[in-house]
C-alpha positions in Angstrom: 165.6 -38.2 56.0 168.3 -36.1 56.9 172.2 -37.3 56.8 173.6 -40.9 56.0 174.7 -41.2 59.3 170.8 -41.5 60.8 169.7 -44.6 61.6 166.1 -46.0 60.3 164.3 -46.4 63.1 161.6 -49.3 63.1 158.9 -51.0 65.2 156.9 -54.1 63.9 153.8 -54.8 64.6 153.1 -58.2 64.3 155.1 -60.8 65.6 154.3 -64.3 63.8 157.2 -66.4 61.8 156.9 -62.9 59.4 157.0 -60.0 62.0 159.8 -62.1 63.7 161.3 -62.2 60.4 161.4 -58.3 59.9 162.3 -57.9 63.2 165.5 -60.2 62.3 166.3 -58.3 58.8 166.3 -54.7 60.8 168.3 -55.6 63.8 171.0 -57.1 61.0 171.2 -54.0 58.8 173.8 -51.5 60.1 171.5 -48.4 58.8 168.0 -49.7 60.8 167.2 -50.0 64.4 164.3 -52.0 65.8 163.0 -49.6 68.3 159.9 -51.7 69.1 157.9 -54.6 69.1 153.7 -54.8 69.1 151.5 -57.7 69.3 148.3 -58.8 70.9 149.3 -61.6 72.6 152.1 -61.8 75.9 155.7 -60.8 74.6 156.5 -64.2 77.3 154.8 -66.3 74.4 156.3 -64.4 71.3 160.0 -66.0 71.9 160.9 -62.1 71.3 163.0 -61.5 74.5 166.2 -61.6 72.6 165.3 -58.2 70.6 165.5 -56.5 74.4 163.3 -53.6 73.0 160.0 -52.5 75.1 157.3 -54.2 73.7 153.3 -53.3 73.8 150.3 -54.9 73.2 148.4 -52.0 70.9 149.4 -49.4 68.4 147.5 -46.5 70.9 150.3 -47.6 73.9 153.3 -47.6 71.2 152.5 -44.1 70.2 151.7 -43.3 73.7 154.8 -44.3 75.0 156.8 -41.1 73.1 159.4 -43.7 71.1 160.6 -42.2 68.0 159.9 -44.5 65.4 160.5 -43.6 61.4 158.5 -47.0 59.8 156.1 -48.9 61.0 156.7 -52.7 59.3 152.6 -54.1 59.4 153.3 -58.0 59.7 149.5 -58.9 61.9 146.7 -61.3 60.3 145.4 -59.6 56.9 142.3 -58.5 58.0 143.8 -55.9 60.1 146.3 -54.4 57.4 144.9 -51.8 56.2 143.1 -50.5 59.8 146.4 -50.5 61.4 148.0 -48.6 58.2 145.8 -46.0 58.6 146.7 -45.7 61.9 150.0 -45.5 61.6 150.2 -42.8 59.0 147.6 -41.1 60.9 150.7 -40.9 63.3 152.6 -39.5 60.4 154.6 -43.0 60.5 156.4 -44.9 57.1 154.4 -47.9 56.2 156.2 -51.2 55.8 152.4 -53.6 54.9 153.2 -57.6 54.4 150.6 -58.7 51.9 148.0 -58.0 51.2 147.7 -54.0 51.4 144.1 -54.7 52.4 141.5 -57.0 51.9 139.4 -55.3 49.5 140.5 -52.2 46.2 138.7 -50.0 48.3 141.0 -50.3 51.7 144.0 -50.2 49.7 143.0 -47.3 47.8 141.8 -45.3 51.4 145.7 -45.9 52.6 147.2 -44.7 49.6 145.1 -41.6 49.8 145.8 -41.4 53.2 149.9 -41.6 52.9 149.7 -39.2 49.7 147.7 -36.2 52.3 150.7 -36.8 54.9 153.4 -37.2 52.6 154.5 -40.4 54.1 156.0 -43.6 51.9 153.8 -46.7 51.5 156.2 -49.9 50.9 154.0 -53.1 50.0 155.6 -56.3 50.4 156.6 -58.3 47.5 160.1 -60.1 48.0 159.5 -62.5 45.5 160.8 -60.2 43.0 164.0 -59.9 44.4 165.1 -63.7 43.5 167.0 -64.1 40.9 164.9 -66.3 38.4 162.0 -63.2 38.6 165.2 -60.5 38.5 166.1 -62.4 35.2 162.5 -63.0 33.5 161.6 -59.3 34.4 164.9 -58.3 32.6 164.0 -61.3 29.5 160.5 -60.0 28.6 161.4 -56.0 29.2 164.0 -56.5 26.4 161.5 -57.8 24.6 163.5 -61.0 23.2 160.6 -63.2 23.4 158.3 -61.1 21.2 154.5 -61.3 21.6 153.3 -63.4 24.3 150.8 -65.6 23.4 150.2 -67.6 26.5 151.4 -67.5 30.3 149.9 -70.3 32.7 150.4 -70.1 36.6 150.4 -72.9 38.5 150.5 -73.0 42.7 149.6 -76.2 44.4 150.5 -76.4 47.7 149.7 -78.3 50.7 148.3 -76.1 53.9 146.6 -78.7 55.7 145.9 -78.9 59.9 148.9 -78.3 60.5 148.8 -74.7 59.1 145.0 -74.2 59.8 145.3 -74.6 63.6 142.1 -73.9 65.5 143.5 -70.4 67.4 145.0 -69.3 64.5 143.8 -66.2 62.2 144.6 -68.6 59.2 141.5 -69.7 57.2 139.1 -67.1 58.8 137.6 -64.9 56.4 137.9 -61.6 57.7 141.2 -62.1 59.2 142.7 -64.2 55.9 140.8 -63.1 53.2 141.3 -66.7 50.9 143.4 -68.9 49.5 144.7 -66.2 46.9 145.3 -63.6 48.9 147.4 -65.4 52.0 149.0 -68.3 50.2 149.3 -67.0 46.3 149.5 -63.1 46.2 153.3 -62.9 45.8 152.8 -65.0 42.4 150.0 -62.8 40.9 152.4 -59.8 41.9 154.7 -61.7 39.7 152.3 -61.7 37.4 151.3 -58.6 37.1 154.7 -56.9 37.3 155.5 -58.9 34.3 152.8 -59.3 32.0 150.5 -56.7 33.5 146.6 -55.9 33.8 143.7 -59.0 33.4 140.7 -58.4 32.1 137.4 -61.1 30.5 138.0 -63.3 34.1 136.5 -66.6 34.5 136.5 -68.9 37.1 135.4 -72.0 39.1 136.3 -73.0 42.5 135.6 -75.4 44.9 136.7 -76.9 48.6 137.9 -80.1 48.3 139.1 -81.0 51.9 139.3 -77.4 53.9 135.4 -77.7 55.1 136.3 -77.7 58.8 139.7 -76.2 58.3 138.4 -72.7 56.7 135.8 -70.2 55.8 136.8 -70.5 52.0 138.1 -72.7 49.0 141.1 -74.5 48.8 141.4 -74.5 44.9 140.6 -72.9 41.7 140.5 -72.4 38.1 140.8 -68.5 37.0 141.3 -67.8 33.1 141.7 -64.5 31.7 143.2 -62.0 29.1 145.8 -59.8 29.5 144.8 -56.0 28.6 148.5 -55.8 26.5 148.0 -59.1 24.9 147.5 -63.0 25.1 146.2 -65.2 27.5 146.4 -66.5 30.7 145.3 -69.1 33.4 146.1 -69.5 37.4 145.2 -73.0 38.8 146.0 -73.2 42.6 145.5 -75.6 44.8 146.0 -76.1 48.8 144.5 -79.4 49.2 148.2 -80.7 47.9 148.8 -84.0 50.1 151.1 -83.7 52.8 153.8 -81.3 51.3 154.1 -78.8 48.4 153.9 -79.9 44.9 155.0 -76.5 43.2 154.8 -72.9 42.5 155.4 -72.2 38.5 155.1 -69.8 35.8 154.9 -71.2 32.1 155.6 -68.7 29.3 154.7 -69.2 25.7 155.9 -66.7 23.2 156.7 -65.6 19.5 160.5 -66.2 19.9 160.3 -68.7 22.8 158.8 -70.6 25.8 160.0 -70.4 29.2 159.3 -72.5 32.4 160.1 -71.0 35.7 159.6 -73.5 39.1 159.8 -75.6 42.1 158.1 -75.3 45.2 158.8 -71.4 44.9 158.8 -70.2 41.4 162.9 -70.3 42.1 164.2 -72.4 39.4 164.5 -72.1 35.7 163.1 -75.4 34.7 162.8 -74.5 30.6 164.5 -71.7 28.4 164.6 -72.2 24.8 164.3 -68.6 23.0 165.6 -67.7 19.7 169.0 -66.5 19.1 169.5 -66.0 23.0 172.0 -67.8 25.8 170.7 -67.7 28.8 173.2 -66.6 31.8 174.3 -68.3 35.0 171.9 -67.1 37.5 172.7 -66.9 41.1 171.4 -69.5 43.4 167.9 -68.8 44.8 167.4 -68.9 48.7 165.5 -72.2 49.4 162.5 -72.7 51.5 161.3 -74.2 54.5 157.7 -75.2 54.9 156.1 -74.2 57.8 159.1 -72.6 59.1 159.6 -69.5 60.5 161.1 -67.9 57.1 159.5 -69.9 54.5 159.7 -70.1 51.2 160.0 -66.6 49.9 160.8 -65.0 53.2 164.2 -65.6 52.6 164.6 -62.3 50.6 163.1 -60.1 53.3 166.3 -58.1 53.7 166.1 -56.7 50.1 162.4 -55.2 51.6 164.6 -53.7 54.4 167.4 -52.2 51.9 164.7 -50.5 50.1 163.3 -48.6 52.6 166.6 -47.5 53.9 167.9 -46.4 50.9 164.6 -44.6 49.6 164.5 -42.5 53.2 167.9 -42.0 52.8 167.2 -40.5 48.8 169.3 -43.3 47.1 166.4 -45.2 45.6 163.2 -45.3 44.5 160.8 -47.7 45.9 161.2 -51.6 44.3 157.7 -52.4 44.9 154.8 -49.4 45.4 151.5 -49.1 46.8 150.0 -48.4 43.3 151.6 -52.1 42.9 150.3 -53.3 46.0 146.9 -52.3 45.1 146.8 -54.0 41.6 147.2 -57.7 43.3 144.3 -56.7 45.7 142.3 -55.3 42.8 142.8 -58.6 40.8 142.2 -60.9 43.6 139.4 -58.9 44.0 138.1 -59.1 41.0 138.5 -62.9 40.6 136.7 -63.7 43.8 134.1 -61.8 42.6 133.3 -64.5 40.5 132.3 -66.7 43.2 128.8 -67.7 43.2 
């Protein structure tokens, strides 16, 4: 990108409660543009109309239609992430891909190949880094304060019952969703992974306790595992919650300390006792509203739109890569792989 004057132009294709959502965070940054909006179903339908930008129904018509666009913000069902990436930076387009990347290592590595022949950036979405509890644990264990880490537990138990899993919606179909870990609990093992990083000696149960007519996969597992630099770890999730969330958190046991980070979003700090530290006042964390059109973690989207702005504009590097991106798939991946 050329002067700091340019504007970043976007389209979005997408436009559920999260396309609607990056469609909101580019129209309110002064440096973006929302040039276009895409989506299979009637833009009448969408509630869209207020974006007054044309709107089309494919990719092949966007492109068609001669509208300069700089990123292309991928917000559709899961299944079609990595197809319409492809796409996109076949156009020689920016990719802005909602989680997952893909639904498999292999997609996700294709479209990082793919944007490293045409020179184009590949943003993955993970906002969840961007509150402040995860800003200040990143900062905690990089300074190494806590010492060796001897055990980290992650725990997700959520409700998505029939009101989430509604009959016309790609939600809870396998090749559109992917499972439980990869639509509801992929921001957390990004967490994870940015934090404590690789897994390796995986073992897992699963089962379906009350999704059977709801979706195509389990509602709840077990996973326990090692991390490649050291100690052990465990993810237990659950969607068969009743009636509303229980909580999203992240329990570290160390040399020098133990932390607990939670509520229904991993965005309080529920436990810090480490040796010979204080912890500081962290700034309040975005709440979440279940089922809403900007839940839960959604809230930091505009950080996702900074980023890319500031790294076509050369001020930044990018907060969250593909390489990154492709790690959660890869671990999902690998942890479904378990399944009998």
């Amino acid at each position: 990108m050329d002067n700091s004057n340019h504007k970043i132009k976007f389209a979005v294709i997408g436009c559920g409660h999260i396309g609607k959502r990056h469609a909101e965070m580019i129209s309110r940054n002064q440096e973006s543009e929302l040039v276009a909006l895409i989506d299979v179903k009637p833009a009448d339908s969408l509630n869209i109309n207020h974006y007054n930008v044309p709107f089309f129904n494919n990719l092949e018509d966007f492109f068609q239609s001669g509208i300069e666009v700089d990123v292309i913000n991928i917000a559709s069902p899961n299944g079609y992430h990595a197809e319409q990436a492809m796409k996109c930076l076949e156009a020689k387009k920016h990719i802005v891909v909602e989680k997952p990347m893909g639904l498999s290592k292999l997609d996700a590595e294709k479209v990082i190949f793919k944007a490293l022949h045409v020179h184009k950036h590949v943003f993955a979405v993970m906002q969840n880094r961007y509150s402040p509890p995860s800003v200040w644990i990143k900062d905690l264990i990089d300074s190494g304060k806590l010492g060796q880490i001897y055990m980290v537990q992650l725990n997700c138990y959520w409700n998505r019952d029939d009101r989430y899993y509604k009959p016309e919606s790609w939600h809870g179909k396998k090749d559109l969703d992917g499972g439980t870990l990869f639509t509801q609990f992929s921001h957390f093992i990004d967490i994870m992974y940015w934090l404590f990083g690789d897994i390796q000696n995986i073992q897992a149960k699963f089962n379906d306790f009350n999704h059977a007519t709801l979706t195509d996969f389990e509602d709840s597992g077990f996973v326990s595992f090692d991390f490649v630099n050291g100690g052990m770890g465990s993810l237990n999730y659950s969607t068969s919650v009743w009636n509303q969330n229980l909580e999203s958190s992240m329990t570290i046991i160390a040399e020098n300390g133990s932390v607990k980070i939670g509520g229904q979003y991993m965005n309080e700090v529920e436990y810090c006792h480490v040796k010979d530290y204080e912890m500081p006042e962290l700034a309040p964390t975005n709440p979440g509203n279940d089922y809403g059109a900007y839940k839960g973690s959604a809230a930091n989207h505009h950080y996702v739109i900074e980023n890319v702005v500031d790294v076509l504009k050369n001020r930044a590097a990018i907060t969250t890569n593909a390489l990154e991106g492709l790690k959660v798939v890869d671990i999902i991946e690998r942890i479904y792989a378990l399944k009998n």
